[in-house]
C-alpha positions in Angstrom: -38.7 -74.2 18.3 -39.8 -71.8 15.3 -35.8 -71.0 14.7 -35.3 -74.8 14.2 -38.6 -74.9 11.7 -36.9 -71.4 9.9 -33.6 -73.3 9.8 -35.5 -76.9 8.7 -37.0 -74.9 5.4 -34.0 -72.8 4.4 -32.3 -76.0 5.1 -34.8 -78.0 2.3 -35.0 -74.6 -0.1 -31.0 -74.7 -0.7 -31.3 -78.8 -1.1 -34.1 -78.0 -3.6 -32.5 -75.2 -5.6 -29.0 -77.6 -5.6 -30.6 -80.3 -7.1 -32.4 -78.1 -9.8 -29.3 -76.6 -10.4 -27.2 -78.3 -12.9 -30.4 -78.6 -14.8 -30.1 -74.9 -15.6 -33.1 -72.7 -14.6 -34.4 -72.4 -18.5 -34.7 -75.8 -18.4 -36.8 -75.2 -15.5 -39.2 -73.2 -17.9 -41.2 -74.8 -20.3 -39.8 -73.9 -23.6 -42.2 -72.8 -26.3 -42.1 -74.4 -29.9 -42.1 -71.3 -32.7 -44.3 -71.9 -35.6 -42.3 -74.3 -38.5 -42.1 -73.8 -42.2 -42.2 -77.1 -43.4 -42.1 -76.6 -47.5 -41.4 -73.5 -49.7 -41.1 -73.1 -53.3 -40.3 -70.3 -55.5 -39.1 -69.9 -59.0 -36.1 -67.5 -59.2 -36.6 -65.5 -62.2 -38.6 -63.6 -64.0 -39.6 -60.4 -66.3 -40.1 -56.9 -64.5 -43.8 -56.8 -63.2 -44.2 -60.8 -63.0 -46.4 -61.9 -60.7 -44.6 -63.8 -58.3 -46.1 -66.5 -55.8 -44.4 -67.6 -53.1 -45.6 -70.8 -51.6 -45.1 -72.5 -47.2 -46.3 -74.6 -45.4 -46.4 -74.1 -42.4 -47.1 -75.7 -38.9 -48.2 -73.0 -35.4 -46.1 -74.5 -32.3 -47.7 -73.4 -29.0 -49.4 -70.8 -29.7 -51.3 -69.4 -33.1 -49.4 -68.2 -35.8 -50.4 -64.3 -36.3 -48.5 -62.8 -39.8 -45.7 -63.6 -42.0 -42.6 -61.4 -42.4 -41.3 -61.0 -45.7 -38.3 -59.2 -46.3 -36.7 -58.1 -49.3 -32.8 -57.4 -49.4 -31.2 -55.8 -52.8 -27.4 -55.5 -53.5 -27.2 -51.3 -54.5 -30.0 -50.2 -52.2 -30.1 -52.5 -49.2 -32.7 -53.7 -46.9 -36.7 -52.6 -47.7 -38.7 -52.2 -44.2 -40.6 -55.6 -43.7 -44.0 -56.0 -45.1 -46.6 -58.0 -42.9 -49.7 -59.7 -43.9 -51.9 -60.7 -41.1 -53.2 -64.3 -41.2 -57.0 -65.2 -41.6 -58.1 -67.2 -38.6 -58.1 -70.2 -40.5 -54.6 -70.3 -41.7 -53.7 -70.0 -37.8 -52.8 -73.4 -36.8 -51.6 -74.5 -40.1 -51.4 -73.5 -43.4 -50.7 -74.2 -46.9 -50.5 -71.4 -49.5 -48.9 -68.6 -51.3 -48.2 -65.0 -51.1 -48.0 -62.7 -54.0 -46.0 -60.1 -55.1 -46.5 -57.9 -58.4 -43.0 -57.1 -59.5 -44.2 -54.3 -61.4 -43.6 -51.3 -58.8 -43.4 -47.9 -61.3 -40.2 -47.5 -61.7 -37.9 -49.4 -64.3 -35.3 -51.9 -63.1 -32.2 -53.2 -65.1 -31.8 -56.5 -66.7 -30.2 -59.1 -64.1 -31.3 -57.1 -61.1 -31.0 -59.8 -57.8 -33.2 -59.5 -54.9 -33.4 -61.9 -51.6 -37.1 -62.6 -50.3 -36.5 -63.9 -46.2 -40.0 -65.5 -45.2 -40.9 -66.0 -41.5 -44.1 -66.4 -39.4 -44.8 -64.7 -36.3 -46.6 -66.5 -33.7 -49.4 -64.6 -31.3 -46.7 -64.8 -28.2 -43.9 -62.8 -31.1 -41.9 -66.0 -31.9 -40.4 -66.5 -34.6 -40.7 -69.0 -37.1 -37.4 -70.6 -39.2 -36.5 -68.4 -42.1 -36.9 -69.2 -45.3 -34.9 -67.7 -48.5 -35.9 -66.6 -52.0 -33.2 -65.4 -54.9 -34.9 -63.9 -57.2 -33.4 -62.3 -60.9 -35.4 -60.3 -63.2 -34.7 -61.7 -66.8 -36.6 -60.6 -70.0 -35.7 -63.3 -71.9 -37.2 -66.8 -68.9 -39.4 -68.9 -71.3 -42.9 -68.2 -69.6 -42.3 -68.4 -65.9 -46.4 -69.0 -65.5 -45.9 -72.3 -66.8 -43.9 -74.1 -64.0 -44.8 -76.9 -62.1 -45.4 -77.1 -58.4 -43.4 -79.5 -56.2 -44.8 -81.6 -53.2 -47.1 -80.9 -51.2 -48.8 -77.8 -53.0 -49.1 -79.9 -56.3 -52.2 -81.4 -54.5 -54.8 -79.0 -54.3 -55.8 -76.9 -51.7 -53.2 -73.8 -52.5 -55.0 -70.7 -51.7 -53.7 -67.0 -51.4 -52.6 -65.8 -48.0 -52.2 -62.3 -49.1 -50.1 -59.9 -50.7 -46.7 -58.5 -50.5 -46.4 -54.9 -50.6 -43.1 -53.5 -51.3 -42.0 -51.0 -54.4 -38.4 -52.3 -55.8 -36.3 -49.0 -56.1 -33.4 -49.7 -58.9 -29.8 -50.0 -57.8 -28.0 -47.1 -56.8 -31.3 -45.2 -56.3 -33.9 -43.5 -58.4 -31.2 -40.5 -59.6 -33.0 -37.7 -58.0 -30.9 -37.3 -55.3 -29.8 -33.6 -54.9 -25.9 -32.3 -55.5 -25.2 -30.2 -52.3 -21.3 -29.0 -54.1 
């Protein structure tokens, strides 16, 4: 009698696991929503050692967003390491803001120098958020890049500093004291 029990469940197991399986076993899982940037704005240029300010809005998905990633790419040195800044509990389940970088890192960049700024948001669980994208050229001559005007939503109020970025621009090509070894 037992064998025929054994058989009955291994019998109902397989049925079970064949009817789950064109569903695909991650569907199986419950799939966790990342934290969304909803809105971002940036203007792209500016003079060496502007203060630049970012500005997301963002939306935590199952769990509570943590930091935000920025990273900073530059044609004639590459990739700079990514700089964190830890969210406040308060901006955790949503926020609206800026972050800020000053440009001005010691050391003296050409005109027309290009960086990228990638933005993201790491949840508490390490997901990522969608990435968002930045050009950026310093220009001497931009008629006062202070005096811009901010697009929906952060036009209303409400804007507030989520921290600072903290990453020194090295010019192109390096800071020319690389050592000769011929």
């Amino acid at each position: 009698m037992k064998i025929k029990k054994i058989i009955f469940l291994l019998g109902c197991l397989l049925a079970i696991s064949l009817f789950f399986y064109p569903l695909g076993w991650t569907q199986l899982r419950l799939e966790k929503k990342a934290p969304v940037i909803t809105n971002s704005f940036a203007v792209e240029k500016g003079h060496y050692g502007y203060i630049w300010k970012i500005y997301i809005e963002a939306e935590a998905g199952d769990r509570d967003m943590s930091k935000i990633a920025s990273v900073v790419d530059e044609p004639g040195f590459g990739r700079y390491p990514t700089d964190w800044i830890i969210l406040k509990p308060q901006y955790q389940k949503y926020l609206k803001g800026y972050i800020q970088w000053n440009t001005n890192s010691g050391y003296s960049l050409p005109e027309l120098t290009q960086i990228t700024l990638k933005v993201s948001i790491i949840d508490k669980a390490g997901n990522e958020s969608n990435e968002v994208v930045f050009p950026f050229t310093f220009e001497k001559g931009v008629k006062d890049p202070y005096s811009y005007k901010l697009p929906p939503p952060f036009d209303k109020g409400g804007v507030q500093k989520l921290g600072n970025i903290h990453i020194n621009i090295i010019p192109p090509g390096g800071l020319g004291t690389e050592s000769r070894t011929d």
